[in-house]
C-alpha positions in Angstrom: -28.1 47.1 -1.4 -28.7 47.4 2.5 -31.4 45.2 2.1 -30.3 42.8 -0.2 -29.5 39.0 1.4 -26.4 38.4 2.6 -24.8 34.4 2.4 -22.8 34.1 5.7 -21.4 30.4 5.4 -24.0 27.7 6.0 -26.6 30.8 6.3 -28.6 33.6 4.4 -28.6 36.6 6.3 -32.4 38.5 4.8 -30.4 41.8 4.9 -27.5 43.6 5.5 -28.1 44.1 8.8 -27.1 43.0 12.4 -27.7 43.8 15.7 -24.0 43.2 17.5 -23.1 42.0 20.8 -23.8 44.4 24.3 -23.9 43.7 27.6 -27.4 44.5 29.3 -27.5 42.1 32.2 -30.4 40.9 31.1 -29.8 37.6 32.2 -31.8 35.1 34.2 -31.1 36.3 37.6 -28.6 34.0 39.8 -30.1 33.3 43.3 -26.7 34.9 44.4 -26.5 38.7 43.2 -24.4 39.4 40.7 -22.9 35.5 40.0 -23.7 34.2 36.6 -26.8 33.5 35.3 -28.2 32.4 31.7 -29.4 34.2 29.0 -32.8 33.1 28.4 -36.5 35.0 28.4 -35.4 38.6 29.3 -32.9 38.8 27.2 -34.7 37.2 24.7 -37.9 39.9 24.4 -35.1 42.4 24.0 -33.2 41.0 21.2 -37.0 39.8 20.1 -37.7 43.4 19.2 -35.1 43.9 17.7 -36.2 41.0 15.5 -39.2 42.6 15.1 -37.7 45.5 13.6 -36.3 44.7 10.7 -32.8 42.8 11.6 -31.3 40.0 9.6 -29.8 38.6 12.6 -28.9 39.5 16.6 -25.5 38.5 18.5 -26.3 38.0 21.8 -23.7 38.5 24.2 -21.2 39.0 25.8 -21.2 34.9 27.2 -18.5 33.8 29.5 -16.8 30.5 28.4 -15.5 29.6 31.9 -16.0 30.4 35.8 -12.7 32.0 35.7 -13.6 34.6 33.1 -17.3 35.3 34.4 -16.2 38.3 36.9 -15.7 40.9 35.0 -19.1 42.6 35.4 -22.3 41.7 37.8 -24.7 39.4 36.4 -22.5 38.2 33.6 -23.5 35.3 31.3 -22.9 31.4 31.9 -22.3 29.8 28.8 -20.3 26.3 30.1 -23.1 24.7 31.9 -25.3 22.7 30.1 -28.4 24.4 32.3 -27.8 27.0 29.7 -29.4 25.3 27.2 -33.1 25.4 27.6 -32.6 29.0 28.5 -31.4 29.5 25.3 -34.2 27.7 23.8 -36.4 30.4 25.1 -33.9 33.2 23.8 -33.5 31.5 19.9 -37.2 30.9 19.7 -38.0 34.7 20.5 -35.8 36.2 18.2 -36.8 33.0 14.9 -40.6 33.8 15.3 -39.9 37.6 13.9 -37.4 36.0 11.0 -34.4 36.9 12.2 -31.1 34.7 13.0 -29.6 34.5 16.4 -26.2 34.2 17.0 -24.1 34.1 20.4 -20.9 35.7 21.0 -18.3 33.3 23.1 -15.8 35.8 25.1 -12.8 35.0 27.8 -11.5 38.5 29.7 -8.2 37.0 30.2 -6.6 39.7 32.2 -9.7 41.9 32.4 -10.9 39.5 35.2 -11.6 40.7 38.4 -9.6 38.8 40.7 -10.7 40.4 43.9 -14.3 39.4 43.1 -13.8 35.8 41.5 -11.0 35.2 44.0 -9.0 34.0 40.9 -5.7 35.3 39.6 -6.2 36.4 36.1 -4.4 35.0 33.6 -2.9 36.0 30.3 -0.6 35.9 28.2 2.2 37.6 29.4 2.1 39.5 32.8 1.5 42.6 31.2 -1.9 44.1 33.0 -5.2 44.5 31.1 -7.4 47.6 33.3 -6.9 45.9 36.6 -4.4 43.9 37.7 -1.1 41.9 36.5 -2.1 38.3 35.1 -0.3 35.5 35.4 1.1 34.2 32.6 -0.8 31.0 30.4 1.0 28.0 30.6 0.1 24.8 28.3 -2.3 23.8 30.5 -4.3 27.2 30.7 -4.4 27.4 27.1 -6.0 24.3 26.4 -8.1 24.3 28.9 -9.5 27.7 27.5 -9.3 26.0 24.0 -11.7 23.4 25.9 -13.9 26.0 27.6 -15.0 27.6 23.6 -15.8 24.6 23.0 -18.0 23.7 25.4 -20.3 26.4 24.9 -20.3 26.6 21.0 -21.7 23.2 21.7 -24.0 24.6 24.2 -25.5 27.3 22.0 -26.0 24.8 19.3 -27.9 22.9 21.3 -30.1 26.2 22.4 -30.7 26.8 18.9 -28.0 29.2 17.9 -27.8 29.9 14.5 -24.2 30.9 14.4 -21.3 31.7 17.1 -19.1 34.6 16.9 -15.6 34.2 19.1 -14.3 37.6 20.7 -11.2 38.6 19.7 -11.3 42.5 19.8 -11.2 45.2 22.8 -8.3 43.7 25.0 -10.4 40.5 25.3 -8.0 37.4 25.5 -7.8 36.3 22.5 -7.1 40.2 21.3 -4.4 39.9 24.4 -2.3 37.1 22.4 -2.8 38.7 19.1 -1.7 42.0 20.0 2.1 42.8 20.9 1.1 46.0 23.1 0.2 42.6 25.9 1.7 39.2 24.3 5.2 39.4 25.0 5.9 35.6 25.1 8.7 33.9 23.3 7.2 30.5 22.8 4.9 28.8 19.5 2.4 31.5 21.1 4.4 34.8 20.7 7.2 36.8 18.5 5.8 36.3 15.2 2.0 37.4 13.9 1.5 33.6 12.9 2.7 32.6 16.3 0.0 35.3 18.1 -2.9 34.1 16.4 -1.7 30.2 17.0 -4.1 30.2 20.4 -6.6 32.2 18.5 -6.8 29.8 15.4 -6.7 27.0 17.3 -9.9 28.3 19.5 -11.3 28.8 16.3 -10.4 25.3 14.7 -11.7 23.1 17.5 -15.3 24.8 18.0 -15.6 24.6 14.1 -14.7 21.1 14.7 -17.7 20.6 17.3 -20.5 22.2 15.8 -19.9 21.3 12.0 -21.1 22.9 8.9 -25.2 24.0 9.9 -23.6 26.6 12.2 -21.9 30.0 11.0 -18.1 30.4 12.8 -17.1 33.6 13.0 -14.7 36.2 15.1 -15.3 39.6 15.9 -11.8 40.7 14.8 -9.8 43.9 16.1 -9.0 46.1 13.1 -7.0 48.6 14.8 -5.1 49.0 17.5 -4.8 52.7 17.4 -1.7 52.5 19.4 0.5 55.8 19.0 3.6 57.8 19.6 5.8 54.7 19.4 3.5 52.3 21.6 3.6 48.8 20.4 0.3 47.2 19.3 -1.6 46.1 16.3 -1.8 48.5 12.6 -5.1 48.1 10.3 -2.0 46.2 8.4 -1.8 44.0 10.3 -5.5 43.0 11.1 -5.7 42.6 7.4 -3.0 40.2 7.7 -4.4 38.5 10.2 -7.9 38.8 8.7 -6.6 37.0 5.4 -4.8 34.4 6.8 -8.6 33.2 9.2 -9.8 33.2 5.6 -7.2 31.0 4.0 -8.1 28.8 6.8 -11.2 28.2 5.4 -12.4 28.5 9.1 -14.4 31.5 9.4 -17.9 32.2 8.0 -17.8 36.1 8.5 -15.1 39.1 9.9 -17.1 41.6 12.5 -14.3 44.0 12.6 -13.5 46.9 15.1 -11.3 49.0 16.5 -9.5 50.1 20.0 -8.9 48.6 22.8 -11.4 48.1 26.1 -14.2 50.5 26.4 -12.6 53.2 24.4 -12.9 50.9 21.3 -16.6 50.0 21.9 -18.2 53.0 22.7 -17.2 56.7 22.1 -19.0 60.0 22.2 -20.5 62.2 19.8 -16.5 64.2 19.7 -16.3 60.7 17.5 -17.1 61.6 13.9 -19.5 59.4 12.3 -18.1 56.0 10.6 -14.8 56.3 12.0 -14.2 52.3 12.4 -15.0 51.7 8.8 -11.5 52.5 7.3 -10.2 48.9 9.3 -13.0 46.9 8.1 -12.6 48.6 4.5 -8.7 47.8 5.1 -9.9 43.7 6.0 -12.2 43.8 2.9 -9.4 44.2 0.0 -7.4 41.3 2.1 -9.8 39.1 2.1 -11.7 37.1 -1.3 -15.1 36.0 -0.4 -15.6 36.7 3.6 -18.4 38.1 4.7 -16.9 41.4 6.5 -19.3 43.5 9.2 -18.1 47.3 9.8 -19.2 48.7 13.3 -18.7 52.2 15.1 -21.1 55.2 15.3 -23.0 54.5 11.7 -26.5 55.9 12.8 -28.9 56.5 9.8 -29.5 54.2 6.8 -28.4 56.4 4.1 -24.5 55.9 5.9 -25.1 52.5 6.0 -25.8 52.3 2.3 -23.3 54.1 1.6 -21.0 51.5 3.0 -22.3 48.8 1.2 -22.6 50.7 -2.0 -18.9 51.7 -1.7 -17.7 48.2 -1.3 -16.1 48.9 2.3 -17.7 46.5 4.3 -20.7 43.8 3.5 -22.4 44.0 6.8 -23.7 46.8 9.0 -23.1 46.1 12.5 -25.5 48.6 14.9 -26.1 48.8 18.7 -26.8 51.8 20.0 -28.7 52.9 17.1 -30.9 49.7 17.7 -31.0 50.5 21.4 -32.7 54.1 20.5 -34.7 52.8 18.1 -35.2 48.8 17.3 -37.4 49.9 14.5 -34.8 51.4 12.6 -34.4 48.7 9.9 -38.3 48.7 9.1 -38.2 52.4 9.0 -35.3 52.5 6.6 -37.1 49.9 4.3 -40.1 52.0 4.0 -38.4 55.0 3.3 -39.2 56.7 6.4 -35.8 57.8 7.8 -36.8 61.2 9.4 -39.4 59.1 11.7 -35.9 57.0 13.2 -35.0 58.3 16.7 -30.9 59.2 16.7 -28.6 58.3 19.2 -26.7 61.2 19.5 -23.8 59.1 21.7 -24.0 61.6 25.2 -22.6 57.4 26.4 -23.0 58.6 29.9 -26.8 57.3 30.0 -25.9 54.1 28.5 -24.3 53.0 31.8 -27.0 53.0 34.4 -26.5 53.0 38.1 -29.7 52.8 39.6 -30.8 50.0 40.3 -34.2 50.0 38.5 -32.7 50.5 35.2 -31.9 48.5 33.0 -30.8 50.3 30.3 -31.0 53.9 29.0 -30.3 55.5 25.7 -30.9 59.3 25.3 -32.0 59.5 21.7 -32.9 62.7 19.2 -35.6 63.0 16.6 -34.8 63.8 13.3 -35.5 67.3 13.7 -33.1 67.9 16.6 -30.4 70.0 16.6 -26.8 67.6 16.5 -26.0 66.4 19.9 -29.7 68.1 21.6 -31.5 65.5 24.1 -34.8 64.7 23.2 -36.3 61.7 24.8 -34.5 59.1 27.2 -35.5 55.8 26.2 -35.4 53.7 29.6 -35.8 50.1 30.0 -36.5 49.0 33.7 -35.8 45.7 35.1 -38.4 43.1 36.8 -38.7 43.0 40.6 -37.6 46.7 41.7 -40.1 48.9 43.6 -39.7 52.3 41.5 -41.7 55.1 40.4 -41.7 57.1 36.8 -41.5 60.0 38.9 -37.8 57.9 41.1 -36.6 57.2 37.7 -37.4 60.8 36.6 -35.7 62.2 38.8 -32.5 59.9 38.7 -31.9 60.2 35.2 -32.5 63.8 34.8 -29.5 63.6 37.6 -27.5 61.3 35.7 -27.2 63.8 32.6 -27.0 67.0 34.6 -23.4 67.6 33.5 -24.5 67.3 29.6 -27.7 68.2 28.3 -31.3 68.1 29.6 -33.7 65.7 28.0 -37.1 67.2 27.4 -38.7 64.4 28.5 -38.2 60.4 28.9 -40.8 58.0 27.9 -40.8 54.9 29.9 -40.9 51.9 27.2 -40.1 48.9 28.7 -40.6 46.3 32.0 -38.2 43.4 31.4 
């Protein structure tokens, strides 16, 4: 069933599936260090491979919808200026010639904004702080103007030959920051009720629906969970079914990419995380919703889990990342039956944030014959424009993982 086609609204996905939404900075550099640039050719060859390998589709991302959410990490995405466009061109065209579709993920921080950097004061929807600092609360004015922003750049990734946009609302993002009551504490249309914290959500949704009409797939990468405890206030897998069923009744939504937690500890977790432990929320989304397309996310590594999955009726989309980072020939692999030849991510995480400046990205993989959680090959990805030796980035990664285990070897893949 894993690689049967998939209908995702105005779209046919060729299998089941999809290669979600990371950051990489791989975008076309801003002159300026670290201000926003476009995601274009780099970052198209990355997802290209991807493509290549098997995918039925690739979310690009995360964009920022507006200068005063484009802060929150170096190099971050500018999806509001229409300059965009032709580098998207070069992005979609990359990833169509291998088959695949290419979708783009539209994300505002909200309070997650670093004001010290953008000189901004973050907003949100409550003063009720998000990592860094207390926002200041949304009025009317903020909200529709962030309604506005979405907009924009759905329109924009149309126009670069997006095949479908997918709006964040997971991980303490903003739209996630109105939904949940653990930061929306507002007693206006926008808070109190569950209806009334997804109003801003909905309405984000509604109006970029609106502007790129039926060719494109709309759809949300939904929080599932919470995972609030001890008494702390926030949202139950109930209640992201709730929410899930009425985006559905809306008749708004193409597909439900559905996770769970809150910031970083939602997206990535180690390998003290057992395998598969999102799918319950998804699974939880799936009996609440009728027809839906619904993606599941969260340490699923090899295909027979995957199939499983799909054979169990939990979720009707794999969603992969790391897996795809270690290997972006893992769907091909799976098709021809050669699972033991797929290179595992055993999630050390530590080696998936670089800090030198050479790399671009680095995911310590396994081979099937590894022992669970042993080091075999880091798999590093260097960036254009850096003076560096094998033996420089040898030496700093080997440093970078002295405090978990010792990779036999790494195998340098990749110039972007």
């Amino acid at each position: 069933m894993l690689f049967q086609p998939l209908k995702v609204g105005p779209l046919e996905l060729r299998n089941r599936v999809i290669c979600g939404a990371h950051f990489t900075m791989f975008t076309e550099p801003n002159p300026v260090w670290g201000e926003p640039g476009f995601y274009g050719r780099r970052y198209g060859r990355y997802l290209a491979d991807r493509a290549r390998g098997g995918v039925a589709a690739v979310i690009a991302g995360k964009t920022a919808v507006a200068p005063n959410t484009a802060y929150k990490m170096p190099n971050n995405a500018n999806g509001w200026d229409e300059a965009c466009i032709p580098h998207y061109e070069e992005l979609t065209s990359q990833v169509h010639e291998h088959g695949a579709l290419a979708f783009l993920r539209l994300t505002h921080s909200g309070a997650m904004m670093l004001g010290n950097w953008s000189k901004q004061v973050a907003v949100g929807p409550s003063p009720s702080p998000d990592y860094f600092e207390t926002p200041r609360e949304m009025d009317d004015g903020d909200i529709r103007a962030a309604i506005d922003a979405h907009v924009t750049c759905a329109v924009n990734a149309k126009k670069g030959g997006f095949d479908g946009i997918e709006i964040q609302s997971a991980h303490g993002y903003l739209l996630h920051q109105f939904l949940s009551p653990k930061f929306n504490y507002r007693t206006d249309e926008y808070g109190g009720s569950i209806e009334n914290r997804m109003r801003f959500g909905m309405q984000i949704v509604d109006a970029a629906r609106e502007a790129v009409g039926d060719t494109v797939a709309v759809g949300i990468r939904l929080t599932g969970d919470d995972e609030q405890s001890q008494g702390l206030s926030g949202l139950t897998a109930g209640d992201c079914a709730e929410v899930a069923a009425a985006y559905e009744q809306s008749g708004l939504v193409d597909f439900l990419n559905v996770s769970v937690g809150i910031g970083g500890v939602g997206i990535m977790r180690t390998n003290y995380a057992p395998h598969l432990f999102g799918v319950y929320a998804a699974h939880k989304v799936r009996e609440a919703v009728r027809d839906t397309p619904v993606f599941t996310v969260h340490r699923i590594l090899m295909p027979d889990e995957a199939e499983g999955i799909i054979e169990r009726g939990e979720a009707d989309g794999i969603t992969l990342v790391r897996a795809l980072i270690a290997d972006p020939e893992w769907v091909n692999k799976a098709r021809e039956g050669r699972d033991d030849e797929i290179r595992r991510c055993p999630a050390e995480v530590e080696a998936c944030i670089a800090s030198h400046p050479a790399v671009a990205a680095c995911a310590v993989v396994g081979t099937a014959d590894a022992k669970w959680g042993e080091i075999v090959v880091a798999h590093v990805v260097t960036r254009d424009g850096v003076d560096v030796t094998p033996d420089e980035l040898d030496r700093h990664c080997r440093e970078r993982l002295a405090a978990y285990k010792r990779p036999r070897q790494f195998e340098f893949v990749e110039r972007l």
